[in-house]
C-alpha positions in Angstrom: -14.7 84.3 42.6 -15.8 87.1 40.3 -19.5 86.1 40.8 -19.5 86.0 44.2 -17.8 89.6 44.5 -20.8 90.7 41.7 -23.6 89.5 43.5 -21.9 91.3 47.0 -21.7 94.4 45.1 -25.4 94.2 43.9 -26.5 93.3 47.1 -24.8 96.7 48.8 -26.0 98.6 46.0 -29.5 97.4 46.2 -30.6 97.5 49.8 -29.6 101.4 49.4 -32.8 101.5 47.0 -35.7 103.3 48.5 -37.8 104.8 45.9 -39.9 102.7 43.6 -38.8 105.4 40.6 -35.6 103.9 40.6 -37.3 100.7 38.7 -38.2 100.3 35.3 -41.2 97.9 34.9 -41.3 95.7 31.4 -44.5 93.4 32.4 -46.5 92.0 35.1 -45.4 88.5 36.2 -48.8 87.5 38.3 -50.9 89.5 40.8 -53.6 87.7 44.2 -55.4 89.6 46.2 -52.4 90.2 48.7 -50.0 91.9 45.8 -48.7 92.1 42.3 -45.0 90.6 40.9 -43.2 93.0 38.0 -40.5 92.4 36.1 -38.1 95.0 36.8 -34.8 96.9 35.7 -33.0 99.3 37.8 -32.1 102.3 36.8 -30.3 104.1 39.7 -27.1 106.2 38.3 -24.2 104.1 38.9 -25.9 101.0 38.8 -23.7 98.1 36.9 -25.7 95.5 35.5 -29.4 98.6 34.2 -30.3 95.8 31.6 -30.8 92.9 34.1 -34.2 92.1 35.0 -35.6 91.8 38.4 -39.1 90.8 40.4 -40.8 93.4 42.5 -43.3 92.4 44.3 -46.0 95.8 45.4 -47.7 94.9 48.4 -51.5 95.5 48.5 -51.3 96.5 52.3 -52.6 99.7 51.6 -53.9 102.3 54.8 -51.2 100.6 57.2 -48.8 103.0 57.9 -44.7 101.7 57.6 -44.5 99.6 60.8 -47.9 97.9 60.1 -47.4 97.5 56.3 -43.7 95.4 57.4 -45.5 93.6 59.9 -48.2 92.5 57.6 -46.0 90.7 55.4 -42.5 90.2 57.7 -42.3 86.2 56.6 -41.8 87.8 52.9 -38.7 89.1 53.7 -37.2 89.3 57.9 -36.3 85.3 57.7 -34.5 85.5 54.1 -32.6 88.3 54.4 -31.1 86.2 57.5 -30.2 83.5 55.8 -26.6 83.2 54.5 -26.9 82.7 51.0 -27.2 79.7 48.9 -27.6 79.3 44.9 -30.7 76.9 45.5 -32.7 79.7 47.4 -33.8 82.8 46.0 -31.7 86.3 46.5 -33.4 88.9 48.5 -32.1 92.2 47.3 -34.3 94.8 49.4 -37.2 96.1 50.6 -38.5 99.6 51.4 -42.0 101.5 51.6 -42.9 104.0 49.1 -45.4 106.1 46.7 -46.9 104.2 44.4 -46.1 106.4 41.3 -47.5 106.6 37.8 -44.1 104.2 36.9 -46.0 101.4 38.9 -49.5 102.3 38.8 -50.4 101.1 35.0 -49.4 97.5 35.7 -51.7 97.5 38.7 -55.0 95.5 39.0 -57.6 97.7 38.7 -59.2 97.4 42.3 -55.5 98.5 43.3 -54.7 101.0 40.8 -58.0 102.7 42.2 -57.1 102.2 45.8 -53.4 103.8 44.4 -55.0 107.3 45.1 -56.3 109.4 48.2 -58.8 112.0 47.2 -59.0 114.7 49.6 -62.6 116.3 49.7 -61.3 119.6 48.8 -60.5 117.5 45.4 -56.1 117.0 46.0 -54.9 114.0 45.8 -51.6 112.3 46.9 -50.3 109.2 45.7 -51.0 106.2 48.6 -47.3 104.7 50.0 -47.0 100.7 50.0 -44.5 97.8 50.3 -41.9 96.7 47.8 -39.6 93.6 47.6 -36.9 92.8 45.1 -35.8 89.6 44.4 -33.6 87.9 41.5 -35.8 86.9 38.7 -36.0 83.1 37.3 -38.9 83.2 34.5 -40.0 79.5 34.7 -41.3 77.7 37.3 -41.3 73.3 37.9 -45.1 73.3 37.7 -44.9 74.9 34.7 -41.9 73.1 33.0 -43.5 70.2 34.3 -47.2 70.4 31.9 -45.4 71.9 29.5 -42.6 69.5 28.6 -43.8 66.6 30.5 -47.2 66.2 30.7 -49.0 62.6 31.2 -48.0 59.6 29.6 -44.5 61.4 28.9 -41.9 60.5 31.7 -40.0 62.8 33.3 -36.1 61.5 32.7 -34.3 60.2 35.5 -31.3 62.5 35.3 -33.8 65.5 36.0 -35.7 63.8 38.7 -32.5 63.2 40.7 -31.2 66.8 39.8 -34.4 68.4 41.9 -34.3 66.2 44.4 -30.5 66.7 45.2 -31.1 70.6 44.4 -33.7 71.4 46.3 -33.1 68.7 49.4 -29.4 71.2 48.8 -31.7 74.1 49.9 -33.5 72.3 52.8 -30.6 70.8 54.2 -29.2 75.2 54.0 -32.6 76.0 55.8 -32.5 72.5 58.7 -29.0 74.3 59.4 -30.1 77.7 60.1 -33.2 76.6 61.7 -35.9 77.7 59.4 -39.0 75.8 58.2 -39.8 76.4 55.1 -43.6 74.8 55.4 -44.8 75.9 52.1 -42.7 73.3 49.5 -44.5 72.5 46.1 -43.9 72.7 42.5 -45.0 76.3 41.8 -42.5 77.8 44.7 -39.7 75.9 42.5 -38.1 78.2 40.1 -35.8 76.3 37.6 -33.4 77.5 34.9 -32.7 75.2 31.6 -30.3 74.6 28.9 -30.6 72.8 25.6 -28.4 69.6 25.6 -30.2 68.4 22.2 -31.2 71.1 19.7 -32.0 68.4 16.7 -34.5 67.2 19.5 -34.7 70.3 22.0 -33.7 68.2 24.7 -33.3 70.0 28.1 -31.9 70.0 31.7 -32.2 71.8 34.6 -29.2 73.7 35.6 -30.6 75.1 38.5 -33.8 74.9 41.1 -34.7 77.4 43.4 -36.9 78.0 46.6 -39.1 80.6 47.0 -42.0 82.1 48.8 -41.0 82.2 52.7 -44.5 83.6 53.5 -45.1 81.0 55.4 -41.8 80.2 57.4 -40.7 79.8 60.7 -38.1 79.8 63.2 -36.8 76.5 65.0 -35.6 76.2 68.0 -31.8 74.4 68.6 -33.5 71.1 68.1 -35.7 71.6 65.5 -39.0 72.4 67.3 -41.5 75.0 67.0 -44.4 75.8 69.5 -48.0 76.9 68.7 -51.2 78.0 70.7 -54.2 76.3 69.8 -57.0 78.5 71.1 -61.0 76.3 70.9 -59.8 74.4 67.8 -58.2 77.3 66.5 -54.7 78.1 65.3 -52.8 81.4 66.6 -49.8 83.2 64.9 -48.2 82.6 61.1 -49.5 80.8 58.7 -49.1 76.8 59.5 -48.0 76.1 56.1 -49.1 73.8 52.8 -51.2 70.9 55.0 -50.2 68.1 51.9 -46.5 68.8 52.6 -46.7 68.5 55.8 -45.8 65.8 57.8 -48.1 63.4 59.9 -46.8 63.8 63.5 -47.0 67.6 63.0 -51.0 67.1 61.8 -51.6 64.6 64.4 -50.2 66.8 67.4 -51.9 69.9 66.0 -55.1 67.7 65.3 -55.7 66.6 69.1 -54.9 69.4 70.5 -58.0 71.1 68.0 -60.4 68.4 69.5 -59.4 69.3 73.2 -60.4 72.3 74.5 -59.4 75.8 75.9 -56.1 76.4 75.2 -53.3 74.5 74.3 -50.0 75.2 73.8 -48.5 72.5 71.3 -44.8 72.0 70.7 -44.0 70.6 67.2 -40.9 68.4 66.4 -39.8 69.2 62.9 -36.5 67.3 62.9 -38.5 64.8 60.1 -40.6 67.4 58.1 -37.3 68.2 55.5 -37.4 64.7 53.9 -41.5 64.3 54.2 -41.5 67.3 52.0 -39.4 66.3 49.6 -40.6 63.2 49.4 -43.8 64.3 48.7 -42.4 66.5 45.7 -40.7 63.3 44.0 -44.3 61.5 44.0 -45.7 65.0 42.6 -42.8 65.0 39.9 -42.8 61.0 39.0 -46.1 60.2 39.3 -47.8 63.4 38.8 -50.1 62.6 42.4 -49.6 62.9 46.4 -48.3 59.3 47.7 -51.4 59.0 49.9 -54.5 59.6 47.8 -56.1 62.3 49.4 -53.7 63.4 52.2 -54.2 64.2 55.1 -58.0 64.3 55.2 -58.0 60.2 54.0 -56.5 59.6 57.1 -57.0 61.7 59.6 -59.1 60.0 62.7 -61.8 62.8 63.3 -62.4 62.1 66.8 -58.8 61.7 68.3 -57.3 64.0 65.4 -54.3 61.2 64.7 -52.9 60.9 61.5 -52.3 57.0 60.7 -51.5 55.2 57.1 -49.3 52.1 56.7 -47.0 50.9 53.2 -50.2 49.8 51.8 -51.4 53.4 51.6 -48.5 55.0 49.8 -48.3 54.6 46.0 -46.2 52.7 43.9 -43.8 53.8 41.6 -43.8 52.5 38.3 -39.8 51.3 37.1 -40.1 52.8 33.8 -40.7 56.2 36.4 -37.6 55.5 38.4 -35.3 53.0 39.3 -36.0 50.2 42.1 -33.4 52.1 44.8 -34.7 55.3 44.5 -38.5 54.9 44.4 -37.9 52.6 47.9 -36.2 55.5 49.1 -38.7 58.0 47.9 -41.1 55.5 49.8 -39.6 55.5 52.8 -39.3 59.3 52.7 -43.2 59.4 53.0 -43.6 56.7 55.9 -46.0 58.0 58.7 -43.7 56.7 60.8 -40.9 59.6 61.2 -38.3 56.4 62.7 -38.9 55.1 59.5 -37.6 57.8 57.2 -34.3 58.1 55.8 -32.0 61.3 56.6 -32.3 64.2 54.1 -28.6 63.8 53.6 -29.7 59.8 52.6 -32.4 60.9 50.5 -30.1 63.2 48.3 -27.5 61.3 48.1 -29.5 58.4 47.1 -30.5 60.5 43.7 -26.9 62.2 43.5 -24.7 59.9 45.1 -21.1 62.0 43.7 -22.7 65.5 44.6 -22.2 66.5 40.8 -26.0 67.4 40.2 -25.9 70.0 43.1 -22.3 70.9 42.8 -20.9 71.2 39.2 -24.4 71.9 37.2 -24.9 74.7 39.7 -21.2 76.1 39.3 -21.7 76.1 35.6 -25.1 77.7 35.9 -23.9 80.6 37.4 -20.2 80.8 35.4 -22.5 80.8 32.5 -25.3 83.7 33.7 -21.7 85.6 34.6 -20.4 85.2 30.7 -23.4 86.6 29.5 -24.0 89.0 31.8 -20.4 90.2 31.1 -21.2 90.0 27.0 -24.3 92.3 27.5 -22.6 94.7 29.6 -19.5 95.1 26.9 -21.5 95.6 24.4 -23.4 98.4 25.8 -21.8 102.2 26.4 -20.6 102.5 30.1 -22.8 104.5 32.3 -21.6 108.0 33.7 -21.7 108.0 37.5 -23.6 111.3 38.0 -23.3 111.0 41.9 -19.5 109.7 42.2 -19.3 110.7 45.8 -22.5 107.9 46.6 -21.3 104.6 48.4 -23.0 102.5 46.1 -20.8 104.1 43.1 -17.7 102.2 44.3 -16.6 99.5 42.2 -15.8 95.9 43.4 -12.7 95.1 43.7 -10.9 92.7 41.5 -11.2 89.0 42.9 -7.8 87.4 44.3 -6.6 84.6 42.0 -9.0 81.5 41.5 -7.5 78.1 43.2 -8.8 75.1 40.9 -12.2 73.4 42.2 -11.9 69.9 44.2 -13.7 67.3 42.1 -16.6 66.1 44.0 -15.7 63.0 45.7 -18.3 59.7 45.2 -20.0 59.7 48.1 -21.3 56.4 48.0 -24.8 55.0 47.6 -26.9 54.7 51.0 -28.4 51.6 52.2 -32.1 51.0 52.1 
């Protein structure tokens, strides 16, 4: 497939980058206190595709030297670039340390465009060296798409609901696989792409959804748990994750082992935390709230540390919101008893029950990024390879011929 042989080609050519000169910025996506996001061209010699745009993300780890700076932020990147690849989680092209130079130092923040700079006292300077990822860029995110095209009393239409649930549970049931908690699910680290279907009415659909943000991953062990030290109430290592995503048996074993003292070591079973997450999301998305009004400190015991909530707790779902099926499902996604809860692969194929809405929209999401990508690229001069003898200056080779695509086969609907 001609895509996939593009994307290996960008990927080789990419993780050769090592200088942040060899990025063109056009704007600043969104800066915090830990780092800025750019939207990016690349403009390395050789480079194929110099008019698509990508995100880099400059670290603000500034005065840690290489091994410190990676280590400050090693979630960002070690655990994706691991991960086979899949169209519903984002593509990690590289990451490298380098100056930050006068192409990147404009678009700073000020606080880091003055901390850009060591000034010597005998009045040289040099420019400081940081961290830089690149990723593919997807300009809108679900939160966004969400209040923008959606907000409250307009309902979000069925057909999208069930194509985020069965894209995104796609992604978690990739991650469940490999053994990788995400932890940090919610509607801003959801990164969509559209298409009109209605331009008398501007009617859209989402083509695709994609994960992002792995800051605050972890590794699994074979069957799906994950141990922590509590220290005097305290928790030691990574970053635990987005506490109203997370599931109740992982608060509750974390939250008696706070109220215990010394230390503890606390094994965590996250065999059930896939389809608690996502769950959670379809509340977010349908009903624009959590599914337990003010999880998980509603219902958190605060002298044993137990989470505990029955049916009665969990919202309804209106069925002008979603059909009677799917909102039981959704509700049972969200029990507090894990026992209760339906399989991830139930949950999706509940909302998608012939696989088209994470097979064939995604297919024709990326045949359609490929057309245009191809259009742009004929219309422009080709670019002279000024360093032919450089690995990255081969060309990909021509894909063998295409078999035809099964059809997606129903899978049936599961039972509730």
């Amino acid at each position: 497939m001609k895509v996939a042989q593009d994307e290996l080609f960008e990927q080789r050519f990419m993780s050769a980058c090592r200088r942040s000169d060899e990025f063109q910025v056009s704007r600043m996506l969104g800066s915090a206190s830990d780092g800025m996001v750019a939207l990016v061209s690349c403009t390395t010699p050789g480079f194929m595709w110099p008019h698509k745009q990508y995100a880099l993300k400059v670290c603000f780890n500034f005065g840690l030297d290489s091994d410190e700076a990676r280590n400050a932020f090693i979630n960002e990147f070690a655990e994706l670039a691991k991960l086979p690849p899949h169209p519903n989680i984002v593509r990690f092209l590289c990451e490298f340390i380098d100056e930050i130079n006068d192409n990147i130092r404009p678009h700073l923040p000020e606080f880091a465009r003055e901390s850009s700079i060591i000034r010597h006292q005998d009045g040289t300077q040099i420019n400081r060296k940081t961290q830089y990822f690149v990723m593919e860029h997807i300009d809108m995110n679900l939160s966004r798409l969400l209040v923008s095209r959606f907000a409250p009393p307009s309902i979000v239409p069925h057909r999208m609901v069930a194509t985020i649930i069965s894209q995104v549970g796609s992604a978690l049931q990739h991650l469940d696989h490999h053994r990788l908690a995400h932890r940090n699910l919610n509607l801003n680290n959801i990164m969509v792409e559209t298409r009109v279907v209605d331009e008398s009415t501007n009617e859209i659909e989402i083509t695709r959804c994609v994960l992002i943000d792995f800051a605050c991953s972890c590794r699994l062990s074979h069957d799906m748990k994950s141990t922590f030290v509590v220290h005097h109430g305290a928790i030691h290592g990574n970053m635990w994750g987005n506490i109203v995503h997370i599931a109740p048996e992982l608060h509750s074993a974390l939250g008696s082992a706070r109220i215990a003292r010394g230390r503890q070591e606390v094994e965590l079973d996250y065999s059930r935390q896939s389809v608690f997450e996502l769950g959670v999301l379809g509340f977010e998305i349908v009903n624009g709230d959590l599914p337990v009004s003010g999880y998980p400190g509603s219902v958190i015991s605060q002298s044993t540390g137990m989470i505990q909530y029955g049916d009665d707790h969990i919202a309804r779902i209106s069925p002008d919101q979603l059909g009677e099926e799917q909102a039981s499902m959704l509700r049972r996604a969200v029990s507090c008893d894990p026992s209760r809860r339906p399989s991830l692969d139930e949950l999706i194929r509940c909302f998608d029950p012939t696989g088209e809405l994470s097979t064939s929209l995604v297919a024709s999401a990326f045949n359609e990024r490929s057309l245009q990508q191809q259009q742009q690229e004929e219309s422009q001069p080709p670019t002279s390879m000024t360093q032919p003898q450089d690995p990255r200056s081969i060309q990909p080779q021509q894909p063998p011929p295409r078999r035809p695509r099964p059809q997606p086969q129903p899978r049936g609907m599961s039972l509730l």
